[in-house]
mmCIF file of the N, C-alpha and C atoms, coordinates in Angstrom:
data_MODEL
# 
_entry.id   MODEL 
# 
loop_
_atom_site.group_PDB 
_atom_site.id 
_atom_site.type_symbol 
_atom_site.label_atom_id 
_atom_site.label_alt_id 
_atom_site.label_comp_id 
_atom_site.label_asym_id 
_atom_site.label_entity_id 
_atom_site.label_seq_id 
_atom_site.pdbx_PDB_ins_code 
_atom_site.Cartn_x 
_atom_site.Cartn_y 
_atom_site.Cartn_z 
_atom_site.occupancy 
_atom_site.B_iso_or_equiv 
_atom_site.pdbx_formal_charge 
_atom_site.auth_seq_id 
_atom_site.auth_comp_id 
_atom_site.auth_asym_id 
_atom_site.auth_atom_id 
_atom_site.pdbx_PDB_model_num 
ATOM 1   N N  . UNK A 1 1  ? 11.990  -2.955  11.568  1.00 0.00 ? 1  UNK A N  1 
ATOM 2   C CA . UNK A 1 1  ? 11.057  -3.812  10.869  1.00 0.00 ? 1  UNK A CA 1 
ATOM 3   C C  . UNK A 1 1  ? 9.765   -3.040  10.614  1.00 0.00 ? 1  UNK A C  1 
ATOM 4   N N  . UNK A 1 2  ? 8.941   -3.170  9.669   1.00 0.00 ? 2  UNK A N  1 
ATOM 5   C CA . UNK A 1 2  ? 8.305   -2.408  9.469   1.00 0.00 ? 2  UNK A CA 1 
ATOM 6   C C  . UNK A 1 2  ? 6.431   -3.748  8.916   1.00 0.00 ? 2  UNK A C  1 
ATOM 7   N N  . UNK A 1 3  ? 5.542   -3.296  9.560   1.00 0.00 ? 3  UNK A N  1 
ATOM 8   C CA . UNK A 1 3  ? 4.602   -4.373  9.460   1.00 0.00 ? 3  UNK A CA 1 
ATOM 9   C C  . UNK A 1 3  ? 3.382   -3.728  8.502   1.00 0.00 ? 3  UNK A C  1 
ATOM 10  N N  . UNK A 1 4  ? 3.228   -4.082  7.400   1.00 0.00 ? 4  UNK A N  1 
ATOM 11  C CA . UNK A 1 4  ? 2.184   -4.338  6.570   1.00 0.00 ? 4  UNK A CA 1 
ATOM 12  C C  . UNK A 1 4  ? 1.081   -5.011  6.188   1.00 0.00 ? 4  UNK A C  1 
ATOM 13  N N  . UNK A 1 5  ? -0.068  -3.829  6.124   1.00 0.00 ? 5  UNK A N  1 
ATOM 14  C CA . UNK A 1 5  ? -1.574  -4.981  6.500   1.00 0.00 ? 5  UNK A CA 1 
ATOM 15  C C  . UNK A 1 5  ? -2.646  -4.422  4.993   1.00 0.00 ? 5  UNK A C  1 
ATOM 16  N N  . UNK A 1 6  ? -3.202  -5.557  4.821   1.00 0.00 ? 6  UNK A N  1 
ATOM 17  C CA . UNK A 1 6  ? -4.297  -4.992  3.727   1.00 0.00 ? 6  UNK A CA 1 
ATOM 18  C C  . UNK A 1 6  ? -5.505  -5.616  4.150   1.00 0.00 ? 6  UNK A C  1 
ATOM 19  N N  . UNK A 1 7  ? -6.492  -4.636  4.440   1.00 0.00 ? 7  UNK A N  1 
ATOM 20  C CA . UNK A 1 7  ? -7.270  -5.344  5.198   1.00 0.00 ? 7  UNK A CA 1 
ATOM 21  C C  . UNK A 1 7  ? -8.631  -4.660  3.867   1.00 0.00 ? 7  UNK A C  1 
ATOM 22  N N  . UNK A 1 8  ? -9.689  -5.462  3.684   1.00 0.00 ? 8  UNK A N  1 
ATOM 23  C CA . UNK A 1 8  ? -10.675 -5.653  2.408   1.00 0.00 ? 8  UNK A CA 1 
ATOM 24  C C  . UNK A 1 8  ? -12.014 -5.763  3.640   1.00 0.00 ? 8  UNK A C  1 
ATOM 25  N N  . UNK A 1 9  ? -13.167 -5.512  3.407   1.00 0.00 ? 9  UNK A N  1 
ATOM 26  C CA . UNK A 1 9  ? -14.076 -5.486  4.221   1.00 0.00 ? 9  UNK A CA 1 
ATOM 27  C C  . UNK A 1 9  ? -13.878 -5.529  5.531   1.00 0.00 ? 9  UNK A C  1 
ATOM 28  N N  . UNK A 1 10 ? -12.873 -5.346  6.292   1.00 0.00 ? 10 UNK A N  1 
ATOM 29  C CA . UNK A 1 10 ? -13.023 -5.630  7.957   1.00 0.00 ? 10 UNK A CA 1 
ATOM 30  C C  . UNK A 1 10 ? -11.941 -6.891  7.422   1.00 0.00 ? 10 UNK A C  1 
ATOM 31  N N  . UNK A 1 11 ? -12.120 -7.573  6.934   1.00 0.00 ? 11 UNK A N  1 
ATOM 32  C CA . UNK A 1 11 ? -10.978 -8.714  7.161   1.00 0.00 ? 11 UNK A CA 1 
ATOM 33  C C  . UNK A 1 11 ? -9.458  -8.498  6.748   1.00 0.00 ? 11 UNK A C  1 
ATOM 34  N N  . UNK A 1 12 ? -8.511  -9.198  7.257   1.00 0.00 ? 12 UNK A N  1 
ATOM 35  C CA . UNK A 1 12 ? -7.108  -8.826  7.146   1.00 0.00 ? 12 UNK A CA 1 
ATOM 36  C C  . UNK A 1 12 ? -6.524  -10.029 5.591   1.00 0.00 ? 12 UNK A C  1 
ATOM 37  N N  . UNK A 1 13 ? -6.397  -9.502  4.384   1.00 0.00 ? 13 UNK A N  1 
ATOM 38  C CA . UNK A 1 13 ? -6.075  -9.928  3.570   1.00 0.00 ? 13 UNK A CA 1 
ATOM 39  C C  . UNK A 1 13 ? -4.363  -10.684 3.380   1.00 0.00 ? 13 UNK A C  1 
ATOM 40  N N  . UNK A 1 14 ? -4.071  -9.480  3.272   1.00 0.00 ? 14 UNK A N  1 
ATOM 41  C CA . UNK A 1 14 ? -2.293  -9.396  3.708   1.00 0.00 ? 14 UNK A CA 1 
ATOM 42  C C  . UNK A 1 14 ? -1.845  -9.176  5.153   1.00 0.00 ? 14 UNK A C  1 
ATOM 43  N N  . UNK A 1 15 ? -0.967  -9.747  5.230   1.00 0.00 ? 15 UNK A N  1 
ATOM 44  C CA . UNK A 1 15 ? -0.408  -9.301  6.566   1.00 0.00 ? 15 UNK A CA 1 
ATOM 45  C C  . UNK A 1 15 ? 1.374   -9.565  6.845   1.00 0.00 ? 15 UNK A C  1 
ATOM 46  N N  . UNK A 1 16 ? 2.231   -9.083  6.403   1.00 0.00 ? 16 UNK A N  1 
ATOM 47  C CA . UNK A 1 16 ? 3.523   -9.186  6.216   1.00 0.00 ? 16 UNK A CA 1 
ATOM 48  C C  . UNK A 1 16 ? 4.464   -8.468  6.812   1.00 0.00 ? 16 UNK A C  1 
ATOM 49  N N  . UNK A 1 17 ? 5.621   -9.176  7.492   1.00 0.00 ? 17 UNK A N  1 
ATOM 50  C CA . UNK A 1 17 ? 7.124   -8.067  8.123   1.00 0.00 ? 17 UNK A CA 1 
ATOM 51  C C  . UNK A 1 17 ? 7.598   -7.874  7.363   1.00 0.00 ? 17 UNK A C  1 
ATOM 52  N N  . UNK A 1 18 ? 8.363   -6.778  7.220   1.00 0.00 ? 18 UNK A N  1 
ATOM 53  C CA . UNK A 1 18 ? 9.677   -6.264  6.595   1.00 0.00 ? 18 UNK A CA 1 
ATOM 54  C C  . UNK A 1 18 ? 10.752  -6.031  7.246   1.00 0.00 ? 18 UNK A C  1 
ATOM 55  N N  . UNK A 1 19 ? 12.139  -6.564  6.834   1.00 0.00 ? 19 UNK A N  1 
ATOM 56  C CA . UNK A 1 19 ? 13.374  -6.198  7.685   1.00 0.00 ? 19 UNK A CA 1 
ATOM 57  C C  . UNK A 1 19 ? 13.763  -4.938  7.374   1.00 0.00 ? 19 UNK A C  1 
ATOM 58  N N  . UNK A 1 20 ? 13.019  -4.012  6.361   1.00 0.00 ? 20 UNK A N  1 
ATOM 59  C CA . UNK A 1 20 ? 13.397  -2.567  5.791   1.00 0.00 ? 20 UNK A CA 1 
ATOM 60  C C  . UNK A 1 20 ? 12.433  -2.102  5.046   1.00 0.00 ? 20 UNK A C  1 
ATOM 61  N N  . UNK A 1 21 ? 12.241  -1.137  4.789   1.00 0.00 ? 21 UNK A N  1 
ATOM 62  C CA . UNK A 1 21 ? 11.707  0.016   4.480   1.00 0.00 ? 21 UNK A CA 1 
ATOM 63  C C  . UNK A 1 21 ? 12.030  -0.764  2.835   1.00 0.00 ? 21 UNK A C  1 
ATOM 64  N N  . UNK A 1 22 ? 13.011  -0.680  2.106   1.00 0.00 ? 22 UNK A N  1 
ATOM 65  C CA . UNK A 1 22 ? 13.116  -0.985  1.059   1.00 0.00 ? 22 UNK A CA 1 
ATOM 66  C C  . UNK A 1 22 ? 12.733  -2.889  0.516   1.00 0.00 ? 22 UNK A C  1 
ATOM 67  N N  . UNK A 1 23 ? 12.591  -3.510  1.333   1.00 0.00 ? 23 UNK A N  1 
ATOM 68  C CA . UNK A 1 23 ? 12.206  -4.696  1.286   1.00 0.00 ? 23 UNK A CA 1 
ATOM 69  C C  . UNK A 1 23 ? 10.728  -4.613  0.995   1.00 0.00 ? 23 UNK A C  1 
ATOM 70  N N  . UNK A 1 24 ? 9.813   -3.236  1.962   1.00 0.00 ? 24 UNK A N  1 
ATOM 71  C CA . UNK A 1 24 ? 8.463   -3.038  1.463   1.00 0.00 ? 24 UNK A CA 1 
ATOM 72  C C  . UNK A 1 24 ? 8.138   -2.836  0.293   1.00 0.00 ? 24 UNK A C  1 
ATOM 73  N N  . UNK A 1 25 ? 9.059   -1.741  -0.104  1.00 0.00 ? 25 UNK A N  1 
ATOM 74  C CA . UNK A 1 25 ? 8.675   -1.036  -1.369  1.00 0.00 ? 25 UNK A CA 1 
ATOM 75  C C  . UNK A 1 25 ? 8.890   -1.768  -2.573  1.00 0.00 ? 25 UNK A C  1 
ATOM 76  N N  . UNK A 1 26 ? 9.949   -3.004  -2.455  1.00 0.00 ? 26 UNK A N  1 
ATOM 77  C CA . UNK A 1 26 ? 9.862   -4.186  -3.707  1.00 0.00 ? 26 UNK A CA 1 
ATOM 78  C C  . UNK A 1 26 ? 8.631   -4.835  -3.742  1.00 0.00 ? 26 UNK A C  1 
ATOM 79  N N  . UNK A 1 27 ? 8.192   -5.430  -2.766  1.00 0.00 ? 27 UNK A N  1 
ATOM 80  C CA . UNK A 1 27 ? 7.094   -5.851  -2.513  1.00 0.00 ? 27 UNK A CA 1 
ATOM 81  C C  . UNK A 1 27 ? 5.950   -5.272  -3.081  1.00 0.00 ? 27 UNK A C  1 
ATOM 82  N N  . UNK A 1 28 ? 5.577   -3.941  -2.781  1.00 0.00 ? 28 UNK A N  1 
ATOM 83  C CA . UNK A 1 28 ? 4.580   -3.223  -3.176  1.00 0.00 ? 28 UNK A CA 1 
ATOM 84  C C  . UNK A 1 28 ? 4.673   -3.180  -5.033  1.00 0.00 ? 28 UNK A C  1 
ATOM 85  N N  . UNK A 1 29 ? 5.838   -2.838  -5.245  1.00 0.00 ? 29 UNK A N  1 
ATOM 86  C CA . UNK A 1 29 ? 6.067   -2.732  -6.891  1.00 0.00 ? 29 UNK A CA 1 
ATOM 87  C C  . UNK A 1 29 ? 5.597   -4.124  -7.705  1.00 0.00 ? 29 UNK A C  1 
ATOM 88  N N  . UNK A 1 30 ? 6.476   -5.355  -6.507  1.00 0.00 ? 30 UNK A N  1 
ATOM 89  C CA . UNK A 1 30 ? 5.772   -6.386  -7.701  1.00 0.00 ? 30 UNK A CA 1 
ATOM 90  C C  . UNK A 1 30 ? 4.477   -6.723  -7.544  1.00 0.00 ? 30 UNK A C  1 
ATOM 91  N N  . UNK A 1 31 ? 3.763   -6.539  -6.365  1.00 0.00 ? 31 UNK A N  1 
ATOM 92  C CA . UNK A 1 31 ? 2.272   -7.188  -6.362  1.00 0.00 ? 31 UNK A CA 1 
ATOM 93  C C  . UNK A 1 31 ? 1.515   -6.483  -7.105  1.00 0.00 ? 31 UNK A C  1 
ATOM 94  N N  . UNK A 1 32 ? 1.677   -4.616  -7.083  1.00 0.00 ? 32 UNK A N  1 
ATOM 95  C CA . UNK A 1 32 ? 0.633   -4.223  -7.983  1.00 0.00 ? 32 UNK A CA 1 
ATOM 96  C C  . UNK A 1 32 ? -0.489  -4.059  -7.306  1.00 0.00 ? 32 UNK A C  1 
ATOM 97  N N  . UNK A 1 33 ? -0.574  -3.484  -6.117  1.00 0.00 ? 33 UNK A N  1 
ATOM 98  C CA . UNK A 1 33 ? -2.045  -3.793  -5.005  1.00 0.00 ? 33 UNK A CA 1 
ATOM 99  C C  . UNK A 1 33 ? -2.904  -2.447  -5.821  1.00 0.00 ? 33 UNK A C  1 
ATOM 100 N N  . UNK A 1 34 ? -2.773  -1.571  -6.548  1.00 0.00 ? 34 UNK A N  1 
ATOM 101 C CA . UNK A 1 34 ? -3.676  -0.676  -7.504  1.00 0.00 ? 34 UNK A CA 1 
ATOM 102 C C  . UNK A 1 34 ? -4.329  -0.825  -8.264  1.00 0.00 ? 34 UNK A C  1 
ATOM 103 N N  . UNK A 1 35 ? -4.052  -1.570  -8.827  1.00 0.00 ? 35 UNK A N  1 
ATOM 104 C CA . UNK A 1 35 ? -4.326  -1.956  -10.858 1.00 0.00 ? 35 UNK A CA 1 
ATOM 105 C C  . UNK A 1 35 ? -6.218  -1.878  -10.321 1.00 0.00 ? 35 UNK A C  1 
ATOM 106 N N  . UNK A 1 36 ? -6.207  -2.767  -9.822  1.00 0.00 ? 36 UNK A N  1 
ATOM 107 C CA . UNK A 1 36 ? -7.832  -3.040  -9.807  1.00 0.00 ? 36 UNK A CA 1 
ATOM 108 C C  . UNK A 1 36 ? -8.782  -1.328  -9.321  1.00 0.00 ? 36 UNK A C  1 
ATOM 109 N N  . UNK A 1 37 ? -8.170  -0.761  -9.102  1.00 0.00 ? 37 UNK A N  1 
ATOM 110 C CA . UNK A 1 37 ? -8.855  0.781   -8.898  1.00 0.00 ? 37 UNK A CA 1 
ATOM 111 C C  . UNK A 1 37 ? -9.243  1.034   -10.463 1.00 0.00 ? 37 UNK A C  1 
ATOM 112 N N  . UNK A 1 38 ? -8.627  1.456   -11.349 1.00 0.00 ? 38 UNK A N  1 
ATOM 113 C CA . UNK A 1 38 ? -8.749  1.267   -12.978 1.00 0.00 ? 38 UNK A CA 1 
ATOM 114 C C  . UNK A 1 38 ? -9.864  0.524   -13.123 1.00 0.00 ? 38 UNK A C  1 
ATOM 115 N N  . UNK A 1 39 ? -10.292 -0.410  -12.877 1.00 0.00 ? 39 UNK A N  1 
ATOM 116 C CA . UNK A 1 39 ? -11.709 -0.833  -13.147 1.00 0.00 ? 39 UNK A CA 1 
ATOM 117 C C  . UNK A 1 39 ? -12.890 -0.168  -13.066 1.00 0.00 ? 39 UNK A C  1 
ATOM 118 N N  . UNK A 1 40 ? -12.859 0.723   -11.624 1.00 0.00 ? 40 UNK A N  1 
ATOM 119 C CA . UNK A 1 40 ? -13.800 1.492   -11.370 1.00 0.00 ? 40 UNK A CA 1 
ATOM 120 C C  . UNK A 1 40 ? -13.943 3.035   -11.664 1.00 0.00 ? 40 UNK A C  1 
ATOM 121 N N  . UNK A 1 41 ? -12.798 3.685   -11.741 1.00 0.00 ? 41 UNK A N  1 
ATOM 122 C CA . UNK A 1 41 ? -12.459 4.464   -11.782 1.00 0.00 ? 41 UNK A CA 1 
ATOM 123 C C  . UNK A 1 41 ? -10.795 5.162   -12.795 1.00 0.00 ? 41 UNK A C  1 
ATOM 124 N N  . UNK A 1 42 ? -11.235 5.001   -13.579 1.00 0.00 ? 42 UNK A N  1 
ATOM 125 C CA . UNK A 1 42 ? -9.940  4.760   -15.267 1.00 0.00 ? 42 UNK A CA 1 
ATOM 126 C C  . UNK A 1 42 ? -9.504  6.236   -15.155 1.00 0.00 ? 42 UNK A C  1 
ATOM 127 N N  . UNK A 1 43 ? -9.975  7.263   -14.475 1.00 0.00 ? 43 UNK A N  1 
ATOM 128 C CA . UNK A 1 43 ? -9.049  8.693   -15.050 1.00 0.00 ? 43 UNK A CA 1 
ATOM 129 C C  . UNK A 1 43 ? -8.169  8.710   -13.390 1.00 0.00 ? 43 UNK A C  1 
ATOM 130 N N  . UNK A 1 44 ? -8.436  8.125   -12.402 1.00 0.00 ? 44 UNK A N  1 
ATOM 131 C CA . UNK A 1 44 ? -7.626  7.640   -11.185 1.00 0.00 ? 44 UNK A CA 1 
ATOM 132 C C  . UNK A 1 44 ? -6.242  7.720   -11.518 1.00 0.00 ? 44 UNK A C  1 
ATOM 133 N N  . UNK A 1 45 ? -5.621  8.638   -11.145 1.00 0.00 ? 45 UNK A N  1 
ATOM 134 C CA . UNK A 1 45 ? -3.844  8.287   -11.708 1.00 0.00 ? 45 UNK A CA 1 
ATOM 135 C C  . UNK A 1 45 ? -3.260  7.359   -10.159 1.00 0.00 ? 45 UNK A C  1 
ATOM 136 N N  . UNK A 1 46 ? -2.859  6.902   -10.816 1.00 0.00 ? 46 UNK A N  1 
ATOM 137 C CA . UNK A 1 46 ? -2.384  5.472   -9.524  1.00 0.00 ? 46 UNK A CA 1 
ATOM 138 C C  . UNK A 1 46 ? -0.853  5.930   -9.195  1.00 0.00 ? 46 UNK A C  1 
ATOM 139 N N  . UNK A 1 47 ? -0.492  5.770   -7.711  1.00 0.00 ? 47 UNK A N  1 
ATOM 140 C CA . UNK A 1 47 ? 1.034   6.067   -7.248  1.00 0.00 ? 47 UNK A CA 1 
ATOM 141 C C  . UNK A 1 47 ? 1.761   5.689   -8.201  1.00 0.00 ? 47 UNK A C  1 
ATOM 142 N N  . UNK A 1 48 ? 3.075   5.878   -7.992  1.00 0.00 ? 48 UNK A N  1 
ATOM 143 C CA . UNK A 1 48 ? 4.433   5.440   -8.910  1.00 0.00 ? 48 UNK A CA 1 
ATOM 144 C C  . UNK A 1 48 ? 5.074   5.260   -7.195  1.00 0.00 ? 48 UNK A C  1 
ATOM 145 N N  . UNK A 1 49 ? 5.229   4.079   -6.535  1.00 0.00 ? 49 UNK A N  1 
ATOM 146 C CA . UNK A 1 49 ? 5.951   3.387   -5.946  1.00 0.00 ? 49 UNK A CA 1 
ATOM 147 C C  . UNK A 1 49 ? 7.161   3.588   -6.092  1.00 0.00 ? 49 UNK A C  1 
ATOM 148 N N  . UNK A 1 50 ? 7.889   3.868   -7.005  1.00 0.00 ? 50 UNK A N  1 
ATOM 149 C CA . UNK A 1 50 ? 9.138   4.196   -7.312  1.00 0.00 ? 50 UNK A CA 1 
ATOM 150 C C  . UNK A 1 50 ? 9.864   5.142   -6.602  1.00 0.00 ? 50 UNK A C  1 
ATOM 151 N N  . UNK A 1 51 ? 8.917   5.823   -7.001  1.00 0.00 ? 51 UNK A N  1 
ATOM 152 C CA . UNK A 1 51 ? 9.385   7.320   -6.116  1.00 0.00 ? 51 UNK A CA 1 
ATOM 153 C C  . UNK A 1 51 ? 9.241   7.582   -4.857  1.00 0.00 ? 51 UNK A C  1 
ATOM 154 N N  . UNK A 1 52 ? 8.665   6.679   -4.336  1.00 0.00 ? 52 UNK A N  1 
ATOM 155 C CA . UNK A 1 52 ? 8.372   7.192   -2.588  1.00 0.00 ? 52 UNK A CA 1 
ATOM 156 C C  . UNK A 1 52 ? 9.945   6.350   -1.879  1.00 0.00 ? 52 UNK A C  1 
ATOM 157 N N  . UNK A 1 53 ? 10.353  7.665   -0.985  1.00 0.00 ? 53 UNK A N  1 
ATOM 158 C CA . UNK A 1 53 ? 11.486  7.666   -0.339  1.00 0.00 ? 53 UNK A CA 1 
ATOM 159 C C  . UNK A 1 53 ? 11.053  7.065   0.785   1.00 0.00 ? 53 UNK A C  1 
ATOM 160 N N  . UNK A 1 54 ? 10.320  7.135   1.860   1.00 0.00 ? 54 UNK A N  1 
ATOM 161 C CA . UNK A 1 54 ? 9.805   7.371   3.376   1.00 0.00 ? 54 UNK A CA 1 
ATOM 162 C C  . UNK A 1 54 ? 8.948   6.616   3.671   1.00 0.00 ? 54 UNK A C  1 
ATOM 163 N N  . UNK A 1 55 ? 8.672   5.600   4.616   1.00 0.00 ? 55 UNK A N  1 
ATOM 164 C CA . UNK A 1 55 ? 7.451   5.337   5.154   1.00 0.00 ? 55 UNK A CA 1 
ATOM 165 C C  . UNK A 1 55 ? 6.285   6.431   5.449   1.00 0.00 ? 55 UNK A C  1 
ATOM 166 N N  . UNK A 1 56 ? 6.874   7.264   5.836   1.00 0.00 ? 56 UNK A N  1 
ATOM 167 C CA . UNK A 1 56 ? 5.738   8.734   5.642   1.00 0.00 ? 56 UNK A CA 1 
ATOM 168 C C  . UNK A 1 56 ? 4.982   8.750   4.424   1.00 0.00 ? 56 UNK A C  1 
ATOM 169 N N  . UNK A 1 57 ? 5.942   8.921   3.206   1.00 0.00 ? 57 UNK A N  1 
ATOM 170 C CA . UNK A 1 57 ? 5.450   9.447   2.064   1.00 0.00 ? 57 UNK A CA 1 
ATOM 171 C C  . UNK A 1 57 ? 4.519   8.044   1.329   1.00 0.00 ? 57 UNK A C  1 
ATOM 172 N N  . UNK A 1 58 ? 4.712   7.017   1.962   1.00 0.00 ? 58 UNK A N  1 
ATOM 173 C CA . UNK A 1 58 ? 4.165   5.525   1.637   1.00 0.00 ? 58 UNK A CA 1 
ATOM 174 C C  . UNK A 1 58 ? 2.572   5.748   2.073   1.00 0.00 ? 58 UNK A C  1 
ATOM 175 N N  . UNK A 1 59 ? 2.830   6.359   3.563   1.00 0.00 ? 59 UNK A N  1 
ATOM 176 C CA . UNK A 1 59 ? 1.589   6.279   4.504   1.00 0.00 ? 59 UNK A CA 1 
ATOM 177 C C  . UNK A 1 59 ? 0.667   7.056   3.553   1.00 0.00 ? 59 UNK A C  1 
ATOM 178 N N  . UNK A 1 60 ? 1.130   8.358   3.143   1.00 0.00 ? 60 UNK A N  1 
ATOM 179 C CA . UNK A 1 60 ? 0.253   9.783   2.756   1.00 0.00 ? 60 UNK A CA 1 
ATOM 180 C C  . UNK A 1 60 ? -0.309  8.679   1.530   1.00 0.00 ? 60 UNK A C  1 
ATOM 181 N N  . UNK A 1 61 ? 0.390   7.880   1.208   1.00 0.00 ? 61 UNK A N  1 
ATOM 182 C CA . UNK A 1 61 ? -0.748  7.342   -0.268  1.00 0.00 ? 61 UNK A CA 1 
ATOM 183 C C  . UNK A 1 61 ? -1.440  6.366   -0.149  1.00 0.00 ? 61 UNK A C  1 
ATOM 184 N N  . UNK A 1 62 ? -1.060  5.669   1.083   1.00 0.00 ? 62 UNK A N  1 
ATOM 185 C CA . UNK A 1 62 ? -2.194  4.651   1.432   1.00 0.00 ? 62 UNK A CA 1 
ATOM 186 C C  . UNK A 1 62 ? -3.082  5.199   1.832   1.00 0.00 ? 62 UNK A C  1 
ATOM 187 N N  . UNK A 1 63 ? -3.250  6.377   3.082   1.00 0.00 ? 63 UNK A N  1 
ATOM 188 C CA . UNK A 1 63 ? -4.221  7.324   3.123   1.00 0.00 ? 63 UNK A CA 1 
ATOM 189 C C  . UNK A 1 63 ? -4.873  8.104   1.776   1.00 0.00 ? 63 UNK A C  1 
ATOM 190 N N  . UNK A 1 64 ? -4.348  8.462   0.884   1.00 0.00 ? 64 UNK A N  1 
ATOM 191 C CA . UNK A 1 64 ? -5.320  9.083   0.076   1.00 0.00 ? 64 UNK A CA 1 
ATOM 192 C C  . UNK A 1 64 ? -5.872  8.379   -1.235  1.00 0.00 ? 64 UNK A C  1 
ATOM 193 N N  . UNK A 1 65 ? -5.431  6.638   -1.304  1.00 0.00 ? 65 UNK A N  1 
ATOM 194 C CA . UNK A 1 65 ? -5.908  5.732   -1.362  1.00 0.00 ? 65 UNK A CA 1 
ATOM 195 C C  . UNK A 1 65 ? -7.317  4.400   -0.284  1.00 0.00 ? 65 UNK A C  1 
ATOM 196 N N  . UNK A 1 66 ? -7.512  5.512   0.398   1.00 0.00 ? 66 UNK A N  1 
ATOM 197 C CA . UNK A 1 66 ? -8.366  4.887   1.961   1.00 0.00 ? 66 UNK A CA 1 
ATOM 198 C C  . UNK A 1 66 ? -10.218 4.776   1.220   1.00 0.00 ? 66 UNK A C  1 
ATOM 199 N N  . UNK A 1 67 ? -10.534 3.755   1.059   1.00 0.00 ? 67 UNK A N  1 
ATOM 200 C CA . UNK A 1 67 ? -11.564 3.686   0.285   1.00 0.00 ? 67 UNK A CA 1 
ATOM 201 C C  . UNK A 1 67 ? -12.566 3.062   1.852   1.00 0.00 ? 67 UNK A C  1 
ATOM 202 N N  . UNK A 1 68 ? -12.379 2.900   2.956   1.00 0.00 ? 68 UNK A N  1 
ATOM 203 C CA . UNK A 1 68 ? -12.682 2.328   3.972   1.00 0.00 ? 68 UNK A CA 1 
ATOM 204 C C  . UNK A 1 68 ? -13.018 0.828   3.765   1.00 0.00 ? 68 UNK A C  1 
ATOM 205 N N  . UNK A 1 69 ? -13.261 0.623   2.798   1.00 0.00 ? 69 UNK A N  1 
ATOM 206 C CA . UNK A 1 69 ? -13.434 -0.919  2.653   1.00 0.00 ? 69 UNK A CA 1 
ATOM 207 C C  . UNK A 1 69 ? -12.554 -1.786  2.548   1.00 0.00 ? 69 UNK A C  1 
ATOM 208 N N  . UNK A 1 70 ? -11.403 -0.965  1.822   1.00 0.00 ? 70 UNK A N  1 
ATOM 209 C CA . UNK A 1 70 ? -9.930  -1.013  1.137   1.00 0.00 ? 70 UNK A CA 1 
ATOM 210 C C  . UNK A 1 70 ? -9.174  -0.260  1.691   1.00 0.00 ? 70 UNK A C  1 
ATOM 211 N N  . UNK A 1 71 ? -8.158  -0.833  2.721   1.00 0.00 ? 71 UNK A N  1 
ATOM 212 C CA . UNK A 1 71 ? -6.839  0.153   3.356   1.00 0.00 ? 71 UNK A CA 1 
ATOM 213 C C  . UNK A 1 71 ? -6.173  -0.861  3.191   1.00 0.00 ? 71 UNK A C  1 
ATOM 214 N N  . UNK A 1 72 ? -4.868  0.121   3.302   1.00 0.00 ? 72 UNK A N  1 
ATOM 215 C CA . UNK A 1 72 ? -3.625  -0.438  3.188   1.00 0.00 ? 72 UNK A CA 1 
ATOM 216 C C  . UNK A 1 72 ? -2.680  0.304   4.750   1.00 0.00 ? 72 UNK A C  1 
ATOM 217 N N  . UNK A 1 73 ? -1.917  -0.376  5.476   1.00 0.00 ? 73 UNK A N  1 
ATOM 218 C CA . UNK A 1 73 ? -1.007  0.577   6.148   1.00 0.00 ? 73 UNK A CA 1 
ATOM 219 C C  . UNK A 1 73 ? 0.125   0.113   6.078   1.00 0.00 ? 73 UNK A C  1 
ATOM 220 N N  . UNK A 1 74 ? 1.080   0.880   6.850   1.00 0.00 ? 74 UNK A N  1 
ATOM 221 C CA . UNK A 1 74 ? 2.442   0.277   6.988   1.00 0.00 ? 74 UNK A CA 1 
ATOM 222 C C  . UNK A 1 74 ? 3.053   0.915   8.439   1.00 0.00 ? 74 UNK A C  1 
ATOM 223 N N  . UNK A 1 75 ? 3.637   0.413   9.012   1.00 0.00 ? 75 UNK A N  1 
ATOM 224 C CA . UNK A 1 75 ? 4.349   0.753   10.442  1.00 0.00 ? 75 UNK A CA 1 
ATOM 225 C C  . UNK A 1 75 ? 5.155   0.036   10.680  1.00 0.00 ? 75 UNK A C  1 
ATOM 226 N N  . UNK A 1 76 ? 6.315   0.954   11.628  1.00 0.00 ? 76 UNK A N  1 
ATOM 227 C CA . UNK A 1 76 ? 7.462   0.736   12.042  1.00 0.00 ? 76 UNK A CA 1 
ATOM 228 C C  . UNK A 1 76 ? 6.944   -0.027  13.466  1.00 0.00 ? 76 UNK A C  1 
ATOM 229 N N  . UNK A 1 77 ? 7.667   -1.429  13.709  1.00 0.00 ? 77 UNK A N  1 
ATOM 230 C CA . UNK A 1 77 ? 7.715   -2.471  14.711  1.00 0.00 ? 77 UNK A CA 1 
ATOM 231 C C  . UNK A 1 77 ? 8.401   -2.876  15.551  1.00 0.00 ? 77 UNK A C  1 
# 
């Protein structure tokens, strides 16, 4: 199981289980948790979700998506 958090100023926005790794990554595709970066920042090339194989390779982009105000994580439970 794998547990997903979006946490926005200090507070916990999202907070969701997954029975798989691939149950996340639908998730992530339909919500779209990026788009709003484009507002601030338009030459920002935003992940392609698609392509990430790994909770690893998930992590490395929530990390280099880490705005401290704005995180995202994901972990195995």
């Amino acid at each position: 199981m794998i547990k997903f958090v979006e946490m926005n100023e200090g507070s916990k926005v999202t907070e969701k289980t997954f029975n798989s790794f691939e149950e996340l990554k639908s998730h992530l595709i339909e919500s779209d948790y990026f788009s709003w970066i484009h507002d601030n920042e338009p030459e920002k090339e935003l992940p392609n979700i698609e392509e990430v194989e790994t909770l690893e390779e998930l992590q490395a982009i929530f990390d280099e998506f880490d705005y401290s105000w704005w995180t995202l994580t994901a972990e195995e439970i």
